[in-house]
Backbone as a ProteinNet text record, in pm:
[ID]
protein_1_A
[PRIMARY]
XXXXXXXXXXXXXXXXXXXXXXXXXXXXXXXXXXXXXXXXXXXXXXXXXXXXXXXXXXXXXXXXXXXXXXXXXXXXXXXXXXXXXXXXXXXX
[TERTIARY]
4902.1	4762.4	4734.4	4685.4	4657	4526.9	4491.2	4371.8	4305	4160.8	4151.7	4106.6	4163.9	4100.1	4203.8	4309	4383.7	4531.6	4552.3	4705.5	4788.7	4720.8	4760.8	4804.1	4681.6	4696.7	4783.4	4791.4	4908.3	5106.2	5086	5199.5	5294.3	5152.5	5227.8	5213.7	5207.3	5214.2	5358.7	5351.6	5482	5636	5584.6	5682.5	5716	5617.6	5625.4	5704.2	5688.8	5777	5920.3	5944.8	6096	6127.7	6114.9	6170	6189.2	6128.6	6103.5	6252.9	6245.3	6358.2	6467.3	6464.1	6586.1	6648.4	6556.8	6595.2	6510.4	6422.3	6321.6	6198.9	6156.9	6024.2	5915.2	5832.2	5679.8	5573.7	5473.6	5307.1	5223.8	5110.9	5000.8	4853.6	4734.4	4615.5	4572.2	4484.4	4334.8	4215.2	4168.5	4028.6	3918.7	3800.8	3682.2	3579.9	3499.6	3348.9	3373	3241.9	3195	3241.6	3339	3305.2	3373.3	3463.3	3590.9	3695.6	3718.4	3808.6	3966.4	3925	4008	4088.9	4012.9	4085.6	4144.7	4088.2	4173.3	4323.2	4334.1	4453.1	4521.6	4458.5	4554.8	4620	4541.5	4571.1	4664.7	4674.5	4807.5	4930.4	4893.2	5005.2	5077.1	5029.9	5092	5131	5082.1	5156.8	5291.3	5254.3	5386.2	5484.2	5485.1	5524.1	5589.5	5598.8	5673.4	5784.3	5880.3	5975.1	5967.8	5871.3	5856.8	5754.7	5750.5	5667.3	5541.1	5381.8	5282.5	5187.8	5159.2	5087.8	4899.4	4851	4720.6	4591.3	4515	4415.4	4292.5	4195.6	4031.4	3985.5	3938.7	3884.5	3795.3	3727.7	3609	3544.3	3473.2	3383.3	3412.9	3477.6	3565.1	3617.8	3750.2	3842.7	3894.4	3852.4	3933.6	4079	4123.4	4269.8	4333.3	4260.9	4360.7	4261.7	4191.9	4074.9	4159.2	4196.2	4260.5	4411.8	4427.2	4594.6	4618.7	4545.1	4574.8	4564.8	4499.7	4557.3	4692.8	4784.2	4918.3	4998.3	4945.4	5029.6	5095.9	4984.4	4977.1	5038	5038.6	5120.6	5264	5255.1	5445.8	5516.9	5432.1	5461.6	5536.1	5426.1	5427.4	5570.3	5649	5703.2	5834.2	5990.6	6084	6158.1	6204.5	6306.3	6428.9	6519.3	6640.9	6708.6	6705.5	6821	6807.9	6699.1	6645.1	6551.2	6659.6	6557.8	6451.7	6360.9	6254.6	6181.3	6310.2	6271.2	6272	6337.4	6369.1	6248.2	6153.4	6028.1	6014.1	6001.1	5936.2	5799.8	5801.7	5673.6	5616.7	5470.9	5423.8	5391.8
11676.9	11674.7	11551.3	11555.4	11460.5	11421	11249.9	11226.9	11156.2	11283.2	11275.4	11086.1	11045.1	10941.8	10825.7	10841.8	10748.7	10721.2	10741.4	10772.9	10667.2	10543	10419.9	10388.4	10429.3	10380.4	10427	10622.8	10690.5	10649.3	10597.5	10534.9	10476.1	10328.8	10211.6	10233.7	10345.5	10389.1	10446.8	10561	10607.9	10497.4	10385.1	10291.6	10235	10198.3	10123.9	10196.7	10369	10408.6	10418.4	10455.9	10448.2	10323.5	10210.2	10082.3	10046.2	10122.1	10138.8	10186.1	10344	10413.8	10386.1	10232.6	10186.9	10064.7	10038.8	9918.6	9777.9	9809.9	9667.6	9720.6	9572.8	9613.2	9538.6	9564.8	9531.8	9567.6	9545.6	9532.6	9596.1	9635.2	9652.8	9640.8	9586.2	9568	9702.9	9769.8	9834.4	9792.9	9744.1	9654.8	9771.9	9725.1	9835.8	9875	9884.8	9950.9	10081.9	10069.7	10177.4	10309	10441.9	10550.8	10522.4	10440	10412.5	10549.6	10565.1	10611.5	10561.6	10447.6	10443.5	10453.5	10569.3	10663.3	10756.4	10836.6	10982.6	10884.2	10757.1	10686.5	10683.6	10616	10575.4	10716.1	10817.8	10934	10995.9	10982.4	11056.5	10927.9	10807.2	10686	10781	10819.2	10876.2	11001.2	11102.6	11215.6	11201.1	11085.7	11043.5	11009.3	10950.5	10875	10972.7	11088.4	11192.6	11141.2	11067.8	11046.8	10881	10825	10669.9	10708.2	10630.5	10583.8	10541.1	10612	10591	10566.5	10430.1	10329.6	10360.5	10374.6	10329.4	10229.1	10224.5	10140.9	10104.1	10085.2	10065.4	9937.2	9891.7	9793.5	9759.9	9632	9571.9	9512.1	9425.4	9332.2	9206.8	9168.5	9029.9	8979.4	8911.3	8900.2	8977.5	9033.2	9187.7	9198.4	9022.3	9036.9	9107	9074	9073.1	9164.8	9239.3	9318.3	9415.6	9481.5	9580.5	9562	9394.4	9386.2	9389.3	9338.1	9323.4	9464.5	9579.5	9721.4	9765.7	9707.7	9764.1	9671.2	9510.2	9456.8	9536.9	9616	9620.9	9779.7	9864.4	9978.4	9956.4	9829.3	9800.4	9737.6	9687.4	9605.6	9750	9857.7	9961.5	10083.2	10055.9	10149	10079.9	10182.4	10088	10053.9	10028.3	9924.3	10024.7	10027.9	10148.1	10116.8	10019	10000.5	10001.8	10009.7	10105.5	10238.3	10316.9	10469.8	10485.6	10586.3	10565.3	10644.6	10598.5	10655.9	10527.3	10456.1	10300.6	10182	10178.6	10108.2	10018.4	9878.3	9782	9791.3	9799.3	9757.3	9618.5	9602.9	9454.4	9396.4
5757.8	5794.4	5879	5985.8	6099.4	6054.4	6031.8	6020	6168.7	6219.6	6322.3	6387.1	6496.8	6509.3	6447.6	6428.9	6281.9	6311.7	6488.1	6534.4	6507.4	6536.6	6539.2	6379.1	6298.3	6148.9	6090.9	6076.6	6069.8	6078.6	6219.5	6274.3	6230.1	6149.6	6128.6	5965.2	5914.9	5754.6	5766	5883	5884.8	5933.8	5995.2	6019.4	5864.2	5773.1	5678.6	5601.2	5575.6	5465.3	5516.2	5625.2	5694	5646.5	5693.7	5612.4	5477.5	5444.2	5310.4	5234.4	5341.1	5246.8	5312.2	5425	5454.9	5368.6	5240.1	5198.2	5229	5325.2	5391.4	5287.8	5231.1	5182.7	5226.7	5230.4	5284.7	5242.4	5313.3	5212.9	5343.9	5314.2	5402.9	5334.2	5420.2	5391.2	5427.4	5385.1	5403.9	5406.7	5498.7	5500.8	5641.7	5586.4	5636.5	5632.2	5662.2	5563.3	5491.2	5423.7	5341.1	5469.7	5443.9	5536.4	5659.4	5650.7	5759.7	5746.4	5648.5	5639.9	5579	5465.1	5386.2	5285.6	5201.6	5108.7	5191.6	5324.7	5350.2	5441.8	5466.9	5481.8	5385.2	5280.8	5190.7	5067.8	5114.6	5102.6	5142.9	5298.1	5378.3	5394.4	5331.4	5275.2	5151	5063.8	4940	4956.6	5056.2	5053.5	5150.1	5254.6	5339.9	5181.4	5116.9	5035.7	4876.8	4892	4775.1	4717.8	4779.4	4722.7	4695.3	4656.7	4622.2	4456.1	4395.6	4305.8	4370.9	4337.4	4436.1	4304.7	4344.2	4264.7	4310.5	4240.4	4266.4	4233.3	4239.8	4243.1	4296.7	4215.7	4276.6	4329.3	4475.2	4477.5	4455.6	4486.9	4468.3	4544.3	4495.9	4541.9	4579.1	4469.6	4459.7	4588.3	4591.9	4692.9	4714.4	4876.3	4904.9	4930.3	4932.3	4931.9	4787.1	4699.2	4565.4	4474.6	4480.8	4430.6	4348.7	4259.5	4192.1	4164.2	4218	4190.7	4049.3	3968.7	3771.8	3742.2	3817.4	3789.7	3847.9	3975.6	4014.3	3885.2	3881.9	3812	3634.9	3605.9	3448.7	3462.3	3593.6	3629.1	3613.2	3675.2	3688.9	3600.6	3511.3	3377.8	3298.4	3302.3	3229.9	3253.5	3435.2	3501.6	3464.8	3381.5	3356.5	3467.5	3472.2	3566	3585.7	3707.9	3771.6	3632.7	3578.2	3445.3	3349	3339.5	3180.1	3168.6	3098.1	3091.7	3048	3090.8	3065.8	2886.2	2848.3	2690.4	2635.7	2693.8	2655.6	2651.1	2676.2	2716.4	2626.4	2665.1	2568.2	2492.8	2389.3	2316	2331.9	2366.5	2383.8	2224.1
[MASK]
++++++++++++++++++++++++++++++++++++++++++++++++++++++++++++++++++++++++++++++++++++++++++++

């Protein structure tokens, strides 16, 4: 699904997961107003993205750098590790 208007943004999502599933890892911002169009991105980020673990999260108000990170952090706390199965999970 082509999001109209979004070639550029698209692009450099689709650059990011190729590196991705080459072993390079990296980060990207979403920053914007209200009605930009940054859920139907970060939308076609996760359907690009089927064969990764696709994390989510709500922002805020706060610092829009770091706004919903204590929700990926407490995802990945939660997600086991390539070396332990996932029947295996620590209890806190």
């Amino acid at each position: 699904m082509a999001l109209f208007g979004s070639r550029v943004e698209t692009s450099r999502i689709d650059q990011l997961l190729e590196s991705a599933r080459a072993g390079s890892g990296s980060a990207a911002v979403v920053r914007g107003d209200s009605g930009t169009g940054k859920t139907a991105l970060l939308g076609y980020a996760a359907r690009q993205a089927d064969d990764f673990k696709v994390m989510r999260c709500r922002g805020g108000h706060g610092d829009p750098d770091v706004s919903g990170l204590h929700e990926l952090v407490g995802q990945v706390a939660e997600y086991p590790s390539p070396e332990q199965p996932r029947g295996n999970r620590r209890s806190a």
